[in-house]
Every structure is written in C-alpha cells, then in structure tokens.
N, C-alpha and C positions, 0 to 999 in steps of 0.2 A: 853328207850321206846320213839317214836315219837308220836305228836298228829298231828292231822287232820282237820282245822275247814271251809271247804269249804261253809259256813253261811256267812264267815266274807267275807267283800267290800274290806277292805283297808288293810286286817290284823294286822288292827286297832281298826276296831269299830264296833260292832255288826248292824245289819240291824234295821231297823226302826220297822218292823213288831217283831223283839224280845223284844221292849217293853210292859209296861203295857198299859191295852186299854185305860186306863188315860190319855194317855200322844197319841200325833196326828201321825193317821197313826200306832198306838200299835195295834198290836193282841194279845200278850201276850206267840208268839210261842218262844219251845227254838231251841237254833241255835243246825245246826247238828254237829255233835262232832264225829270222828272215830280215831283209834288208833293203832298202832302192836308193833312189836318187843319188845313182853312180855315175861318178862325172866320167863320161867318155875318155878318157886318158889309162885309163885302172887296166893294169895288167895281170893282175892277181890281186887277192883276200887272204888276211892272216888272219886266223883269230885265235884268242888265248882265253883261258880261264883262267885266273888267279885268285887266289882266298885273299881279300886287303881287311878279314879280323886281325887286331894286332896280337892275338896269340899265336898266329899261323905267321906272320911274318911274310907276309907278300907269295907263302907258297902257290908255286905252279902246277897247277893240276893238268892241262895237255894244251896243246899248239895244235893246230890246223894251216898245214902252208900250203902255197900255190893252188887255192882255189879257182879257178877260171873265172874271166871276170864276166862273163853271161850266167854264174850262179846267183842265185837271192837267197838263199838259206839252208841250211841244214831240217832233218827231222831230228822225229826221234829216235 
C-alpha cells in the first residue's frame, strides 16, 4: 500500500497550522493524508500520529479506527 501526505513541507515535518492552537501559528487542522493500492482483503484503516522526536517519547497524538476500506484519505 502507498501513502500520500501532500500536508507535509519537507516530508519531514508537518505544517505549522497542524498544531495545537497552543502553540504560534496552530489551528489544530489535521494534515491531508491519501492512500491506494489496497490489497482486496483490507477490512478497515487505522491510522495513528505519533511524535518519534526523542523528547516526546513516541507520544500519541490521535488514532483513527475502522475506516472503511473503500476510503483513500482524509482531508483537512
């Protein structure tokens, strides 16, 4: 399966405005995320954000369960 994340600047780092509104320049939007070449079998999409800076320690920022599997992406 490939993913998609035309959100990201650097294919690094998420945008500024995917922050929380806490932090300068946050809106709190999530980045767009699209996907194909889903093998016929796929009953659902999970997907997860996690920060893997080692200051943050693998924190989880949100889970997305039971996607249907005729989805290809989220927006924003």
């Amino acid at each position: 399966m490939n993913a998609y994340y035309p959100s990201l600047y650097s294919g690094k780092y998420l945008p500024q405005k995917c922050a929380g509104q806490d932090s300068p320049g946050g809106q709190n939007v999530s980045p767009v995320i699209s996907w194909g070449d889903v093998p016929k079998e796929t009953r659902s999409f999970v997907l997860t954000m996690t920060d893997r800076h080692p200051s943050m320690d693998g924190w989880v920022y949100w889970y997305v369960i039971n996607i249907p599997p005729t989805v290809r992406g989220i927006s924003e």
